[in-house]
Residue frames as qw, qx, qy, qz and C-alpha x, y, z in Angstrom:
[[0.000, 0.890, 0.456, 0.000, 0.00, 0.00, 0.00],
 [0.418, 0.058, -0.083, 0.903, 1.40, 3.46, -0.70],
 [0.358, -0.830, -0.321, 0.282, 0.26, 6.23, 1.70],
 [0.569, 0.023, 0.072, 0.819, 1.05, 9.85, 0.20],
 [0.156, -0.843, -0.234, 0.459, 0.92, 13.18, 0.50],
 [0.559, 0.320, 0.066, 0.762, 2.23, 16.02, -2.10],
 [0.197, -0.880, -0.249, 0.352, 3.19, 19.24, -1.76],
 [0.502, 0.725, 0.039, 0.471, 4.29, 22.25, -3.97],
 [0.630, -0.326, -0.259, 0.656, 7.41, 23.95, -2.25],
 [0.027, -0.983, -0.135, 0.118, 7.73, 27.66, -1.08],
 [0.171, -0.831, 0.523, 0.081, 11.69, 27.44, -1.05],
 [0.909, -0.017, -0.411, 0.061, 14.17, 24.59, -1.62],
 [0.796, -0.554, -0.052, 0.238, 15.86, 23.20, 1.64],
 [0.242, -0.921, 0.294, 0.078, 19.47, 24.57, 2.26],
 [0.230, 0.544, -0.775, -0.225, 22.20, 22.51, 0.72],
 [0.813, 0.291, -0.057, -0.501, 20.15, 20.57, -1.57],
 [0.427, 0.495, -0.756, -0.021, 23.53, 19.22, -3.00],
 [0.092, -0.484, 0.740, -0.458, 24.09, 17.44, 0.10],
 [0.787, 0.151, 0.280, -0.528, 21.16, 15.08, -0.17],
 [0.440, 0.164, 0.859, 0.206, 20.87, 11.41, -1.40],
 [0.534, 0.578, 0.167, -0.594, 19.57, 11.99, -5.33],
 [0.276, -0.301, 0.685, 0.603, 19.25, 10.87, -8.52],
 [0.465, 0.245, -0.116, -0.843, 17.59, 11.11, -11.89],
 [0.441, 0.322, 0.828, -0.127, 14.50, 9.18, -13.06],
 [0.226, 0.153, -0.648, -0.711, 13.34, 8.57, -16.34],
 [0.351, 0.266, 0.890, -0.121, 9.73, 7.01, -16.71],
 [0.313, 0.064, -0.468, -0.824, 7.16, 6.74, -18.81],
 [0.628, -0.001, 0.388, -0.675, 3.36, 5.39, -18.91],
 [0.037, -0.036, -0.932, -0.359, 2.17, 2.37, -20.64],
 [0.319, -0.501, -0.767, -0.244, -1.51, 2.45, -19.27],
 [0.093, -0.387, 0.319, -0.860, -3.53, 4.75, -16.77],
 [0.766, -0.122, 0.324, -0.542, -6.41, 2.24, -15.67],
 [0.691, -0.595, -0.140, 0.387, -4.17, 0.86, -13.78],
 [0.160, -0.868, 0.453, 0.126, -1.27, 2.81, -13.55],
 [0.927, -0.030, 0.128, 0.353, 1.45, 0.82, -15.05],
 [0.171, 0.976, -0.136, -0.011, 4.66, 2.60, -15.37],
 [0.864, 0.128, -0.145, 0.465, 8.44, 1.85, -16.35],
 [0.347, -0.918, 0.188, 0.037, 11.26, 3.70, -14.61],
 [0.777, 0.369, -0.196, 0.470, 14.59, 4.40, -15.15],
 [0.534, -0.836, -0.089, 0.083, 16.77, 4.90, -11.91],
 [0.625, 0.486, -0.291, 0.538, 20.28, 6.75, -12.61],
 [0.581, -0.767, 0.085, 0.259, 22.34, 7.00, -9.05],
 [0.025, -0.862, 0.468, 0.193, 26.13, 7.88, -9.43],
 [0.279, -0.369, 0.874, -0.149, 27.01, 4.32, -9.09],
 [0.269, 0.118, 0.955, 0.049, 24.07, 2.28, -10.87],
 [0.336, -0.045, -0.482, -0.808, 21.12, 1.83, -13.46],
 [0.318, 0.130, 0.907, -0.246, 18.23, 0.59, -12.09],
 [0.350, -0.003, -0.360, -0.865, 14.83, -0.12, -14.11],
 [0.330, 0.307, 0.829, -0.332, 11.45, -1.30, -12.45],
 [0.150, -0.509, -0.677, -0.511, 7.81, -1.79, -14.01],
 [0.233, 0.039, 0.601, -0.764, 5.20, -0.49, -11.42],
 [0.256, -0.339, -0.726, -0.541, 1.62, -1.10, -11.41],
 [0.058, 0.099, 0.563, -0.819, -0.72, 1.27, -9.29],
 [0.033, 0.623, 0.776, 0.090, -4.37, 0.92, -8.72],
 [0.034, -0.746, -0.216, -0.629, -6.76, 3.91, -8.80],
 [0.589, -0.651, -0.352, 0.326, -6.20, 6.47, -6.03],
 [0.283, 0.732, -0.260, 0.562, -4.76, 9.82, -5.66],
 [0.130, -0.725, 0.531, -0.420, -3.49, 9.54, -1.82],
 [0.461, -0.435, 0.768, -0.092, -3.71, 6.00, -0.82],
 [0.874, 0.324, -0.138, -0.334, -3.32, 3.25, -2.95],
 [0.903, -0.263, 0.303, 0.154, -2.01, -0.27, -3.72],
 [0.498, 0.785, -0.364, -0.048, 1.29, -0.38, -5.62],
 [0.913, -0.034, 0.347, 0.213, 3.54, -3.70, -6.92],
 [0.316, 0.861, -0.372, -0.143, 6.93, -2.64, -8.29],
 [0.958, 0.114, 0.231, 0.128, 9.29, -5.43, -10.38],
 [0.219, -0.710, 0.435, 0.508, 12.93, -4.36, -10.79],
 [0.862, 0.461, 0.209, -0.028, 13.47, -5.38, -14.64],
 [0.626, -0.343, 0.209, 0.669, 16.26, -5.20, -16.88],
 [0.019, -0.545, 0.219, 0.809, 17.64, -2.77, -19.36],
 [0.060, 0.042, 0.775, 0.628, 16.76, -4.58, -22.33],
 [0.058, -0.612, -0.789, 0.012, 12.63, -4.92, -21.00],
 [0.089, 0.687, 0.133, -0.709, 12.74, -0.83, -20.27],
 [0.050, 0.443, -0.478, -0.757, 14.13, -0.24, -23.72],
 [0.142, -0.211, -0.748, -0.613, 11.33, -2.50, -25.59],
 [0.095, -0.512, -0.709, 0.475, 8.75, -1.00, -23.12],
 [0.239, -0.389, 0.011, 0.889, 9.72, 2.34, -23.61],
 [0.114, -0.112, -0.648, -0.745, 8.51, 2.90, -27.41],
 [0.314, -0.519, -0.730, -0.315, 4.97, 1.58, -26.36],
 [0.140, -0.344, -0.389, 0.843, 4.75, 4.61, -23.63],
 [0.049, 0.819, 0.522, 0.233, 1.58, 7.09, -23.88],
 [0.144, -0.962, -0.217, -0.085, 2.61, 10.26, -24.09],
 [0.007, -0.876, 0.307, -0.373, 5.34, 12.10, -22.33],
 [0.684, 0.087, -0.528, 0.496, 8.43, 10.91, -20.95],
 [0.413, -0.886, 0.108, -0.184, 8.99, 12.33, -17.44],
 [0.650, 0.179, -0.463, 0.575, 12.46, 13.11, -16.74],
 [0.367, -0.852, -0.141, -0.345, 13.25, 14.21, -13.09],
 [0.414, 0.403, -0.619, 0.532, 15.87, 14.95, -10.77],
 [0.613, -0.627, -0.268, -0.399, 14.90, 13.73, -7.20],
 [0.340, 0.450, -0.549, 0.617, 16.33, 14.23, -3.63],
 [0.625, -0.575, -0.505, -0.155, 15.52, 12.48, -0.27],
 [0.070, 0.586, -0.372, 0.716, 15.42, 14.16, 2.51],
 [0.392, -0.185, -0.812, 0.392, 15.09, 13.04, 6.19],
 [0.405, -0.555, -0.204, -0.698, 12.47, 14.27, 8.08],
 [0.388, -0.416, 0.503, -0.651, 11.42, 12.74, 11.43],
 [0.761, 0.094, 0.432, -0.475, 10.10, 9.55, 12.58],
 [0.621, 0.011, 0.684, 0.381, 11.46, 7.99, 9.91],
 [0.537, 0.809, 0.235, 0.039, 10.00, 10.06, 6.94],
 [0.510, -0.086, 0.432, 0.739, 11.52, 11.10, 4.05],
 [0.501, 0.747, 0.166, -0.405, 10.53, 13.78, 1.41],
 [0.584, -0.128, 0.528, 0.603, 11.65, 13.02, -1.68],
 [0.007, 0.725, -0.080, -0.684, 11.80, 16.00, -3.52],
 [0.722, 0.311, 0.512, 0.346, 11.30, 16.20, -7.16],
 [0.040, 0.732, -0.213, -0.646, 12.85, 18.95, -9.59],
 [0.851, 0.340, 0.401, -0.018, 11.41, 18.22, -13.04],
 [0.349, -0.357, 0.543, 0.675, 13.72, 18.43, -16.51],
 [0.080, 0.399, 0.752, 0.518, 12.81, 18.59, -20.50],
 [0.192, -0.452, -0.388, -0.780, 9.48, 20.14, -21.14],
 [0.558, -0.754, -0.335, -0.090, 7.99, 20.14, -17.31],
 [0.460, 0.203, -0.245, 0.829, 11.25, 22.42, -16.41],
 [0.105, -0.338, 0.291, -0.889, 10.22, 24.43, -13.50],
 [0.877, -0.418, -0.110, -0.211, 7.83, 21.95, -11.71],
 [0.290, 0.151, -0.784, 0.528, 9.03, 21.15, -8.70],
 [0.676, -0.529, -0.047, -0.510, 7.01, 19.45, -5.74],
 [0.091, 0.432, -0.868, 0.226, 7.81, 17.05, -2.96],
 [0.794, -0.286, -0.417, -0.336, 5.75, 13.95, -1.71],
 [0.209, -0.448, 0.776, -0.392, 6.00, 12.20, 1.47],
 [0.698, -0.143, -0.652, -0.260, 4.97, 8.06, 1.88],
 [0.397, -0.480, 0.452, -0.639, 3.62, 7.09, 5.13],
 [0.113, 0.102, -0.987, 0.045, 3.42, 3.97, 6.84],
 [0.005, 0.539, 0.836, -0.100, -0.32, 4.28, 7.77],
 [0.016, 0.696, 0.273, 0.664, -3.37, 7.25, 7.20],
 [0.593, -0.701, -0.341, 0.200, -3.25, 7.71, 10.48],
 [0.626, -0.204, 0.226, 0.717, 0.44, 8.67, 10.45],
 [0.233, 0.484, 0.515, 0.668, -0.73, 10.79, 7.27],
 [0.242, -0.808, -0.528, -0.104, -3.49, 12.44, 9.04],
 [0.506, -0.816, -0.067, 0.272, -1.13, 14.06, 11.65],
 [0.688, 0.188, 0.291, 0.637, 1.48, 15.14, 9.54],
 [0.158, -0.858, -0.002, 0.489, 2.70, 18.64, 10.00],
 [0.851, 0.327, 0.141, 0.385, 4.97, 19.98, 7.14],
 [0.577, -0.310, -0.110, 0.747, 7.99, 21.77, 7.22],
 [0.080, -0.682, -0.254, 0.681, 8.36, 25.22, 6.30],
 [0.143, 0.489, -0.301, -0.806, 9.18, 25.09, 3.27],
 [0.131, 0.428, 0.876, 0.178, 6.79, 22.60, 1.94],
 [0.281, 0.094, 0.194, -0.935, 3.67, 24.95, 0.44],
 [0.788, 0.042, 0.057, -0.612, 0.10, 24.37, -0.82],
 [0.586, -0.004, 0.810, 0.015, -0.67, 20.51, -0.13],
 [0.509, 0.396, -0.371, -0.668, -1.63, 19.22, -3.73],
 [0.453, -0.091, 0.875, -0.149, -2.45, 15.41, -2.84],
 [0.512, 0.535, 0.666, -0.083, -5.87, 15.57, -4.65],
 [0.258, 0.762, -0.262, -0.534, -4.83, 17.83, -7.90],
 [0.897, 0.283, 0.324, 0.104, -4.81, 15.40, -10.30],
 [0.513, 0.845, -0.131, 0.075, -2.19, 17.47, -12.16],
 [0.078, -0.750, 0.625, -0.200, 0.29, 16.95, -10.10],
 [0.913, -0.023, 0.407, -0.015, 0.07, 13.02, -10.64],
 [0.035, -0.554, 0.613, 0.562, 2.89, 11.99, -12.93],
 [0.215, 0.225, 0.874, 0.373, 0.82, 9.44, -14.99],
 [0.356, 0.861, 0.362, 0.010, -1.97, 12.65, -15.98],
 [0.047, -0.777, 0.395, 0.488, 1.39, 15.10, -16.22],
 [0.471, -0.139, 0.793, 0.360, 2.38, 12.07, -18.99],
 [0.347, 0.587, 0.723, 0.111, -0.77, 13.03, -20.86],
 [0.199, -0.737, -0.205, 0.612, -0.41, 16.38, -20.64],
 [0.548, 0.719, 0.184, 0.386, -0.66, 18.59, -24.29],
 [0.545, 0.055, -0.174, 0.818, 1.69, 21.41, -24.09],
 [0.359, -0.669, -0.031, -0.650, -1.18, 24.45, -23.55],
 [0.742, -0.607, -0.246, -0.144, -1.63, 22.01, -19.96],
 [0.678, -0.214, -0.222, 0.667, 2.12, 21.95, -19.12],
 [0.098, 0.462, -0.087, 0.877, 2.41, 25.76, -19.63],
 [0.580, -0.668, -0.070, -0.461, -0.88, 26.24, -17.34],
 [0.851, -0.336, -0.213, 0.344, 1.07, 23.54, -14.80],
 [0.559, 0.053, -0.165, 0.811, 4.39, 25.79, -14.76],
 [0.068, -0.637, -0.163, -0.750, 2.62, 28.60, -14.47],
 [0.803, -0.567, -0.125, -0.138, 0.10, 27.56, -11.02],
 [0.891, -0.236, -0.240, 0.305, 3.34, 26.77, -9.91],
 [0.393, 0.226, -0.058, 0.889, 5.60, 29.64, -10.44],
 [0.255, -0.494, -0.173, -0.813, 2.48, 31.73, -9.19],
 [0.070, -0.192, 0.722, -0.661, 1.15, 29.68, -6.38],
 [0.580, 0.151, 0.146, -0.787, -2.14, 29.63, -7.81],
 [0.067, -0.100, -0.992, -0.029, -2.05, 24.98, -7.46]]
């Protein structure tokens, strides 16, 4: 079960650098479910998973299957839509959370938001965020990366915009 929360950011944290991060490549294959392929680039290693996420926009089930390079790369082609490339950075938080920070690349340049996964809604429920976390966007379907995948270019502009403005 994955148990999340987003949020569009007022600031980024103080030496960002300094943070576990690396970039992700994915794309969609289907939206009902969610299925999605990923490409994980650390300093030190490629990884590539499938995913597959039922319907939900803050809790839902998700089954991810590390694959190899050769299964991304004849996946890949048969993607709907938009590639999402992103540069992402976990941060520690309390209690065990993490935010993991996303700063997008390519044509969703200037989106940036951060999510947090919780171990139960409870846990969720009571969840304070930090200062520089702003408006919560959990339920904004736009700010799902498998409808951002669909996304004509008039909808990314309107996305970068809300964001650069505040006005999620």
């Amino acid at each position: 079960m994955e148990i999340e929360k987003k949020y569009l950011i007022n600031n980024l944290p103080d030496n960002l650098e300094n943070y576990d991060n690396f970039t992700i490549e994915q794309a969609y294959l289907s939206d009902a479910p969610v299925v999605r392929i990923r490409k994980k680039i650390s300093s030190d290693k490629e990884e590539f998973f499938l995913t597959v996420k039922s319907s939900g926009m803050f809790a839902r089930e998700e089954v991810e299957t590390a694959i190899g390079k050769t299964t991304y790369a004849n996946f890949l082609p048969e993607a709907k839509g938009n590639v999402i490339t992103k540069q992402r950075y976990i941060i520690p938080l309390w209690d065990g959370l993490k935010a993991e920070l996303d700063i997008f690349k390519g044509i969703f340049e200037g989106v940036i938001f951060v999510e947090v996964e919780f171990p139960d809604e409870e846990c969720a429920k009571k969840f304070t965020p930090p200062p520089y976390f702003g408006d919560e966007v959990t339920f904004d379907k736009r700010f799902h990366n498998s409808n951002m995948s669909t996304m004509s270019k008039d909808e990314i502009s309107d996305l970068i915009h809300s964001v650069h403005t505040g006005q999620a």
